[in-house]
C-alpha positions as CSV (number, residue, x, y, z in Angstrom):
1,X,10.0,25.4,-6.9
2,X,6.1,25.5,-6.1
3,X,5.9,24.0,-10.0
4,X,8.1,21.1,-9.4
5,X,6.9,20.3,-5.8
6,X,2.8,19.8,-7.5
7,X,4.3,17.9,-10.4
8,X,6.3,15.4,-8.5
9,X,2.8,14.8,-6.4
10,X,1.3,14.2,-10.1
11,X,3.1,11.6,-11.1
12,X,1.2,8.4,-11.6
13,X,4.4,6.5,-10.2
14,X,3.8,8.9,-7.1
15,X,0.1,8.7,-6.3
16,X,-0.1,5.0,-7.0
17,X,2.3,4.5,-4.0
18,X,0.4,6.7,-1.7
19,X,-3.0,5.1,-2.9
20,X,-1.1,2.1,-2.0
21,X,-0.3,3.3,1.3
22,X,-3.6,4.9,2.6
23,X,-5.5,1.3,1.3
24,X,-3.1,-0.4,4.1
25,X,-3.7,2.1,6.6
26,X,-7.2,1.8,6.2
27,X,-7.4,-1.8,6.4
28,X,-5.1,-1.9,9.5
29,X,-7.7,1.2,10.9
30,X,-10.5,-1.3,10.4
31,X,-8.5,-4.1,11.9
32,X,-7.8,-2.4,15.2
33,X,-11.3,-0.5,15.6
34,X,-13.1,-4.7,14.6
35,X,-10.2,-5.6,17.9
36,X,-11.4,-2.5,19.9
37,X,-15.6,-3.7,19.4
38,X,-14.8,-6.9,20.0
39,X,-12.7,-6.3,23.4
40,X,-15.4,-3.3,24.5
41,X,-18.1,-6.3,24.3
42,X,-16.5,-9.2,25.6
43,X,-16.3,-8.6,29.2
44,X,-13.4,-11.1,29.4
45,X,-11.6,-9.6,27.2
46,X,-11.7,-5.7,28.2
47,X,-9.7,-2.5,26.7
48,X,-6.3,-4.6,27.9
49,X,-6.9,-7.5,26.1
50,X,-8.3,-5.3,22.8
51,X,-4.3,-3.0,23.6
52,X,-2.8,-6.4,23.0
53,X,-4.5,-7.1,19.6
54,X,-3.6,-3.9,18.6
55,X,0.0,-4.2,19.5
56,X,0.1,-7.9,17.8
57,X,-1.5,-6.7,14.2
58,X,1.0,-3.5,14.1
59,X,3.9,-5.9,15.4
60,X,3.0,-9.2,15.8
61,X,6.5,-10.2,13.5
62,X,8.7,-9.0,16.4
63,X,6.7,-10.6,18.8
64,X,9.1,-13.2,21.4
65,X,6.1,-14.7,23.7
66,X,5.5,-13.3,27.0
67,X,7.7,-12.4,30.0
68,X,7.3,-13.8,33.5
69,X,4.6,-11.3,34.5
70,X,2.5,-12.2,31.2
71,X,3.1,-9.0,29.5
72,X,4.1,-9.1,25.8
73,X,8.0,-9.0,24.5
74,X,8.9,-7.6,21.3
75,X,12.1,-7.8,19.6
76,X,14.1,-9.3,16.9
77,X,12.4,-13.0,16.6
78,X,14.5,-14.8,13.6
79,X,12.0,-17.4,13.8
80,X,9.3,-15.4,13.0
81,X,10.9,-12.9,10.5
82,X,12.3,-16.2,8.2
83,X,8.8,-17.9,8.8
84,X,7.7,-14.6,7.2
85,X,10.0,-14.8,3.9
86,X,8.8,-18.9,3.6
87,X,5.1,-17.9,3.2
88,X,5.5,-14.5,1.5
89,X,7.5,-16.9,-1.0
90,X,4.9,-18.2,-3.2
91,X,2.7,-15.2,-2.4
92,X,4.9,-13.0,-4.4
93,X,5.4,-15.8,-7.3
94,X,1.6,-15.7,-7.5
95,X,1.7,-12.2,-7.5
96,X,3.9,-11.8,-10.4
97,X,1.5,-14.7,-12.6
98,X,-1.3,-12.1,-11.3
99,X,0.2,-8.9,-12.6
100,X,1.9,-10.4,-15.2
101,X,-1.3,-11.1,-17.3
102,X,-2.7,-8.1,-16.3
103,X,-0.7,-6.2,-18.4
104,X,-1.7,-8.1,-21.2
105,X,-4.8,-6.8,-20.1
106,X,-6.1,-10.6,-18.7
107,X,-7.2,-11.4,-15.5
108,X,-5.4,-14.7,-14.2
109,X,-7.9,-16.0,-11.7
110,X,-6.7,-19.0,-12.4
111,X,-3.3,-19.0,-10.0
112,X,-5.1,-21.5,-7.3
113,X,-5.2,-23.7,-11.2
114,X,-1.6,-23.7,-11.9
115,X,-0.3,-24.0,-8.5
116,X,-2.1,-27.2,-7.9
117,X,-0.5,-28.4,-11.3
118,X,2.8,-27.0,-10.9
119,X,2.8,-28.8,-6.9
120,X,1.6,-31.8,-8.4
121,X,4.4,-32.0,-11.0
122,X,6.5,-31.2,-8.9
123,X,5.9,-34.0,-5.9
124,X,5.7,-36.8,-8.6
125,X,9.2,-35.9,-10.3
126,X,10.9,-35.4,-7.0
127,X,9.6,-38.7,-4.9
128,X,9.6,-40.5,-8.2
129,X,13.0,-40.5,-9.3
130,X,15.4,-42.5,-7.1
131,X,18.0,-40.3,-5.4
132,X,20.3,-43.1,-5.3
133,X,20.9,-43.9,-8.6
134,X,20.3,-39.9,-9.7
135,X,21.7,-36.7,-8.1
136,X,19.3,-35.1,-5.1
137,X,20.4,-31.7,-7.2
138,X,19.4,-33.1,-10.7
139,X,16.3,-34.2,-9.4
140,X,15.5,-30.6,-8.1
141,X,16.1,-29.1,-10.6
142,X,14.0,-31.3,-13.0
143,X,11.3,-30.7,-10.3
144,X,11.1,-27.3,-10.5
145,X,11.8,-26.9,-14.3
146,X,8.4,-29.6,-14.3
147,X,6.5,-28.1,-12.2
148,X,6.7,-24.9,-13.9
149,X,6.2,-26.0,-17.7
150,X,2.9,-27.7,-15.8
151,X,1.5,-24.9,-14.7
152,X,2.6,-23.4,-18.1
153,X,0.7,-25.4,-19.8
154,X,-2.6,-25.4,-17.5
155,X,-2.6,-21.4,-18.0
156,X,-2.3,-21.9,-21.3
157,X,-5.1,-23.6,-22.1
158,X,-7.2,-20.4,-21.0
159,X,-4.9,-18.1,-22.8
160,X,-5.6,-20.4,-25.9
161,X,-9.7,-20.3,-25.0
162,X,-9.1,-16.2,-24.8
163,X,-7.1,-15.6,-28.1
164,X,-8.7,-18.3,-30.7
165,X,-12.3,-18.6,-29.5
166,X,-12.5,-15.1,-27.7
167,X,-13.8,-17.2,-24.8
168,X,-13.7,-14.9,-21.4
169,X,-10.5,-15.8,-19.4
170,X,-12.1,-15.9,-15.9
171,X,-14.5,-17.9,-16.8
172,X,-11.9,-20.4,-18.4
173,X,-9.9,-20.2,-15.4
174,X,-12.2,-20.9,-13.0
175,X,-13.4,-23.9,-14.8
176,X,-10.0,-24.7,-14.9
177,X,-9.0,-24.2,-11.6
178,X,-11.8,-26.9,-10.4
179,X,-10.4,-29.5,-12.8
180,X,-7.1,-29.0,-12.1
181,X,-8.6,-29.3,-8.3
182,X,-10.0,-32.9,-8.9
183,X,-7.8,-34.3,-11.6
184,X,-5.0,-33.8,-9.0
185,X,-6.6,-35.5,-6.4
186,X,-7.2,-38.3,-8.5
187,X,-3.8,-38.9,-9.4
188,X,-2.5,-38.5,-5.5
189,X,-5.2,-40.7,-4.7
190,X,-4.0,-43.7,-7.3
191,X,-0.4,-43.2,-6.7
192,X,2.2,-44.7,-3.5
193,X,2.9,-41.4,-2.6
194,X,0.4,-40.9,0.3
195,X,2.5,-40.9,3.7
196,X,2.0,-44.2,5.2
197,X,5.3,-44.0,7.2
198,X,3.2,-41.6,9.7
199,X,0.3,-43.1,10.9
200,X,-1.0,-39.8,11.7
201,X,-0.5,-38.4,8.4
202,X,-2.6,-40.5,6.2
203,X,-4.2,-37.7,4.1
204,X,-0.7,-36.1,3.2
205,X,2.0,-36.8,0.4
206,X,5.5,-37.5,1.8
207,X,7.8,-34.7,2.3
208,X,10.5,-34.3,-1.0
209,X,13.4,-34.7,1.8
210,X,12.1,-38.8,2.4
211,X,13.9,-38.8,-1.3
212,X,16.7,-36.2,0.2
213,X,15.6,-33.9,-2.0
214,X,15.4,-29.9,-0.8
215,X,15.7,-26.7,-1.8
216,X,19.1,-25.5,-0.4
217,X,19.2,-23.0,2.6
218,X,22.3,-20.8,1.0
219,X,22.8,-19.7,5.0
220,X,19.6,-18.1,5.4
221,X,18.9,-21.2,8.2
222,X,22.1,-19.3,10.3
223,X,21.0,-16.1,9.7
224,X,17.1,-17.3,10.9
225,X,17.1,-20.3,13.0
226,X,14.6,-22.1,13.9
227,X,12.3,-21.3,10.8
228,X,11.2,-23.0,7.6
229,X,12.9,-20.5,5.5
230,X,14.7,-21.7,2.2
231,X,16.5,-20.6,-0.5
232,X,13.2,-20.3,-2.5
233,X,12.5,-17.0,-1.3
234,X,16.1,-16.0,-3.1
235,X,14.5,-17.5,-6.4
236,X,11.6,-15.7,-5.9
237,X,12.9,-12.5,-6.0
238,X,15.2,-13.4,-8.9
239,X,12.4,-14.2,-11.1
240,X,10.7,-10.9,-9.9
241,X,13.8,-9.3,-11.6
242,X,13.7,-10.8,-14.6
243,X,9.9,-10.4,-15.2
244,X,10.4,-6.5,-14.5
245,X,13.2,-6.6,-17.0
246,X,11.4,-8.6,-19.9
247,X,8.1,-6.2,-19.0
248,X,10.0,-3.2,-19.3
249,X,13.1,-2.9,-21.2
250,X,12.3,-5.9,-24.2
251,X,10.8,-5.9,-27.3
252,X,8.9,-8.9,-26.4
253,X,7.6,-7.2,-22.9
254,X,6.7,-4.0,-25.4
255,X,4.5,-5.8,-27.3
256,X,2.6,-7.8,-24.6
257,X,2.1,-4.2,-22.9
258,X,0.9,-3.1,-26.1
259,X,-1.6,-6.2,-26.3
260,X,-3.2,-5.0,-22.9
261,X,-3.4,-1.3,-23.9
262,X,-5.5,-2.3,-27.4
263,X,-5.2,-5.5,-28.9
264,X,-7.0,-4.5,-31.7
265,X,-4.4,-1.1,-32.2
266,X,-1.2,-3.6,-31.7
267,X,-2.5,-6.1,-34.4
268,X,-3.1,-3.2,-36.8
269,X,0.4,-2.5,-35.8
270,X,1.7,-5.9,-36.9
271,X,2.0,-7.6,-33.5
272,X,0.9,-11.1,-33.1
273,X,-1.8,-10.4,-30.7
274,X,-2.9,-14.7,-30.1
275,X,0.4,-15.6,-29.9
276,X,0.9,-12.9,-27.1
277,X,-1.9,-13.9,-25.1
278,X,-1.3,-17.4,-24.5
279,X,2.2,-16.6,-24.0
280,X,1.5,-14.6,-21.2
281,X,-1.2,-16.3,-20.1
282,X,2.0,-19.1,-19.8
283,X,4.4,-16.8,-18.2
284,X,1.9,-16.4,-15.8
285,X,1.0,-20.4,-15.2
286,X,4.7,-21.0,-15.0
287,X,4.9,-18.4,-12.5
288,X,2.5,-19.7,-10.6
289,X,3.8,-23.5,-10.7
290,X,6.9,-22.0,-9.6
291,X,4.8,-21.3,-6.7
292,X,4.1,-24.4,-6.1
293,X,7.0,-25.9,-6.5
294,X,9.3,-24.1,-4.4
295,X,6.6,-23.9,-1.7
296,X,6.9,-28.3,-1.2
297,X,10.2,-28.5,-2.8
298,X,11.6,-26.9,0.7
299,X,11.4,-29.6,2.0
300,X,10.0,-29.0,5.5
301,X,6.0,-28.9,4.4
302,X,3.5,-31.8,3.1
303,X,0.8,-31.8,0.7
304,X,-2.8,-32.4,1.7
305,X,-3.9,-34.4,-0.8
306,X,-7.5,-34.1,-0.6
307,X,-7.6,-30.8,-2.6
308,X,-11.4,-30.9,-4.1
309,X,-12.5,-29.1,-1.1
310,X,-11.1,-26.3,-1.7
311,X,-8.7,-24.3,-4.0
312,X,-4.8,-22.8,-2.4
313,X,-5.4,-19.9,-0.8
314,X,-2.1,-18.4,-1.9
315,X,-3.5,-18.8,-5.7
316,X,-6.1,-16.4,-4.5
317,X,-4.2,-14.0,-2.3
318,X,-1.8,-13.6,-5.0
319,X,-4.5,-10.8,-7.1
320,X,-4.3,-8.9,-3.4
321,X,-0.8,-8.9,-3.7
322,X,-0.4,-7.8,-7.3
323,X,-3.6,-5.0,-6.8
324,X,-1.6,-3.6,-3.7
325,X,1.9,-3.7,-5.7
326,X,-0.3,-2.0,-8.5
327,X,1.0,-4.8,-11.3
328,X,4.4,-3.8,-10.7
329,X,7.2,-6.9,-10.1
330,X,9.2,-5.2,-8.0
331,X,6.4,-3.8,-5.8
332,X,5.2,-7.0,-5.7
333,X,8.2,-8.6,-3.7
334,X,7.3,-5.9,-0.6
335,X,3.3,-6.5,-1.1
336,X,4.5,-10.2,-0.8
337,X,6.0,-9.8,2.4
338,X,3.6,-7.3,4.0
339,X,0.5,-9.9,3.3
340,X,3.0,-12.8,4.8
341,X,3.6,-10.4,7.9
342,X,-0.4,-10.1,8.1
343,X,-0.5,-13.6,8.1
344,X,2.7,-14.2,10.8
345,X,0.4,-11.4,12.9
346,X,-2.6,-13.6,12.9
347,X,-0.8,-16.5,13.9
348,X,0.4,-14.7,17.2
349,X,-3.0,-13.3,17.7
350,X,-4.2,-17.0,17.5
351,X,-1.4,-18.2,20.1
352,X,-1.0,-15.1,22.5
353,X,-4.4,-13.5,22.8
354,X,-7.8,-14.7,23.1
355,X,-8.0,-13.3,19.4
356,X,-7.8,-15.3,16.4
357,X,-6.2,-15.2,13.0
358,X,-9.7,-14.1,11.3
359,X,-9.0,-10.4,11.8
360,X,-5.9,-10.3,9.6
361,X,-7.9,-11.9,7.3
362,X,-10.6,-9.3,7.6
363,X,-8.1,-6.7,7.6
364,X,-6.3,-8.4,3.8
365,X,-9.9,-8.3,2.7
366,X,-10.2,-4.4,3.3
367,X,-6.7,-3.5,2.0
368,X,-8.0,-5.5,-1.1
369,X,-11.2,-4.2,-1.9
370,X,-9.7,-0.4,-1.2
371,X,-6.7,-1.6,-3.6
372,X,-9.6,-2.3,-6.0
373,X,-10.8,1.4,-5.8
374,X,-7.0,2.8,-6.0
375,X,-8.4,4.6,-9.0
376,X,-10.2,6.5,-7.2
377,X,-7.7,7.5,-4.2
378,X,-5.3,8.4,-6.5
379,X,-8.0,11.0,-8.3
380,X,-8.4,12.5,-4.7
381,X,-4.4,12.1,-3.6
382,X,-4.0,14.6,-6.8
383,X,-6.9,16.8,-6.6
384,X,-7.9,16.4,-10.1
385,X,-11.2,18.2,-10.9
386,X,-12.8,18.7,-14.2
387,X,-12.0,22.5,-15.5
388,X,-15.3,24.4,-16.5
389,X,-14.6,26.4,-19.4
390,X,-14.2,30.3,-18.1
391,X,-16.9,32.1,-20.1
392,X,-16.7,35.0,-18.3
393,X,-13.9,36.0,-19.3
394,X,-13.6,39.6,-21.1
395,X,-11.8,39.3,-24.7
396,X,-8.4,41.0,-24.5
397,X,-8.4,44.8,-25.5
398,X,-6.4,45.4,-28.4
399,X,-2.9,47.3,-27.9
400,X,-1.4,50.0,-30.2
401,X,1.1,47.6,-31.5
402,X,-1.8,46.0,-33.0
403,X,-4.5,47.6,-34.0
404,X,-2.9,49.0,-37.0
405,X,-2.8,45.3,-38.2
406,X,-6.5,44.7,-37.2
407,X,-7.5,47.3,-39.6
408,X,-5.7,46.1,-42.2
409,X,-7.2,42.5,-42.0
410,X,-10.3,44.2,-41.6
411,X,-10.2,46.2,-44.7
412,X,-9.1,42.8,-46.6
413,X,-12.0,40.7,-45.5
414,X,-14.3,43.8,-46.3
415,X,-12.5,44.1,-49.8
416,X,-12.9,40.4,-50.5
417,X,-16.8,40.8,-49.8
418,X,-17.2,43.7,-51.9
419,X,-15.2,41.9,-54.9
420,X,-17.4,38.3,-54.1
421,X,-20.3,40.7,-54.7
């Protein structure tokens, strides 16, 4: 029993979830003792303000305002919890084109890339094409099929760099994701798609629904009203499925598993090691433009044009969701949602507390950088030491079942020196 209770603890399946765990317990740990400094030496805040900070980071999703008095309500908000599944959306698409690549052994910086081409794609089919002369569905659809192959081909174009001129991929996709940055502001910048309807939105691109076209709700609005949550968040998950599937139980998954473990053993073994690379360096663009694309395809959100200033954060936040989910797709649908509760949690620190938002984000940072050293936890979640070699050990002393047999080996070997003599 004792044997079967230290080899389930063992398993690598195991101790990655509990290095998992204890890298978000230690992040929230810092996030609550960063609240307790800063409410100990504030004087306006004080140890009640700093209780309420607390309370928001642990729960801040079933937060419902505050009650007569001023004291803080919890309970089920639907708002809040289908605000949640709208941003943990594209966080877990770009979480998937994150741990996608890594096990072809890549590292896909280059997600902030591809969602700006996939969302750019995307707008330009969808406000383009008139919705009275052409299905609102049909156009969908041809939206988020063209914002996908987009940011398919803008990961490609690393993965090509990577597998024919051995070119390192983060540097490829960094270049990348700064062209992609500018070239799309260029083309938003000469097109009629800047909102001129709303004075007051002058740097945007019109929402997809001033062409009637949205993602449908499929009765997630009824079940969370009041929030921006769409069916995207269903797709999400669906394509998390499949990529688990094709990773794990296909030939084609096999091999690009086999290209991350040695590229140079699967080639001897007669895979096509180029052609696997840019293809999942695609997978992972088109994972990423999917992103994108369902993100402004809701229908309830508008594009700031003026991108060169800086890259999508979710592009970025989606390697902190595929470290915590340890490259798993299915993992990475709950590491999706926790960051997008992290990020709901801020946003009620911002409105209910004289705290801000920054502290999640200090607290994502921490989760990451312990994710990065998960390694390490799960060496010391298992106890695993390096055995000395027992020297001091007598030798066995020989039984009376076998000495007789010792002898006669011994008089062999001294007969076979006597005749070599």
């Amino acid at each position: 029993m004792n044997e079967e209770k230290t080899s389930f603890w063992k398993k690598d399946g195991v101790r990655s979830i509990i290095a998992s765990l204890l890298s978000i317990l230690i992040g929230l740990l810092a996030g609550t003792v960063l609240i307790l400094i800063v409410g100990c030496t504030n004087k306006t805040l004080g140890l009640q303000s700093a209780w309420e900070g607390i309370r928001l980071v642990f729960f801040g999703l079933f937060s419902t305002g505050r009650d007569a008095s001023g004291a803080l309500t919890f309970g089920f908000n639907p708002a809040s919890m289908g605000n949640m599944l709208f941003r943990a959306m594209p966080l877990i698409l770009t979480g998937l084109s994150v741990a996608t690549a890594f096990k072809t052994g890549l590292f896909n910086i280059g997600a902030p890339g591809q969602y700006l081409a996939g969302t750019c794609a995307t707008l330009f089919i969808a406000l383009s094409i008139p919705s009275d002369q052409v299905s609102p569905a049909v156009i969908w659809l041809l939206a988020f099929l063209g914002g996908m192959a987009a940011g398919a081909l803008w990961g490609a174009i690393p993965g090509m760099l990577k597998a024919l001129l051995n070119i390192n991929e983060v540097i490829a996709c960094i270049m990348t994701n700064w062209i992609a940055a500018n070239v799309v502001t260029w083309l938003f910048d000469i097109s009629n798609l800047k909102n001129v309807v709303e004075n007051t939105k002058s740097g945007y691109i019109y929402k997809t629904t001033f062409n009637n076209v949205a993602t449908p709700k499929f009765g997630l609005d009824k079940i969370f009203p009041g929030s921006q949550v769409s069916g995207g968040i269903l797709i999400a998950v669906a394509l998390a499925i499949v990529i688990y599937i094709v990773l794990t139980k296909t030939t084609f998954g096999y091999e690009l598993r086999a290209c991350g473990a040695n590229r140079h053993a699967a080639r001897y073994a007669g895979i096509r090691d180029k052609r696997n690379i840019i293809l999942s360096m695609a997978i992972a663009g088109a994972l990423s433009g999917a992103a994108g694309s369902l993100y402004y395809l809701a229908g309830n959100t508008e594009f700031y044009w003026n991108t060169y200033q800086t890259l999508p954060a979710a592009g970025f936040n989606g390697i902190a969701v595929a470290l915590l989910a340890v490259n798993n797709p299915i993992a990475v649908i709950f590491t999706g949602c926790f960051m997008s509760i992290l990020d709901i949690a801020g946003m009620q620190l911002t409105n209910l507390t004289a705290y801000n938002e920054y502290i999640t984000d200090v607290i994502i940072a921490v989760i990451v950088y312990m994710a990065a050293f998960s390694l390490l936890i799960k060496m010391w979640v298992s106890g695993r030491k390096k055995k000395k070699p027992a020297l001091t050990e007598a030798p066995a002393e020989p039984t009376a079942e076998s000495a007789p047999q010792d002898q006669t080996a011994a008089a062999s070997a001294a007969d076979g020196k006597e005749a070599q003599e």
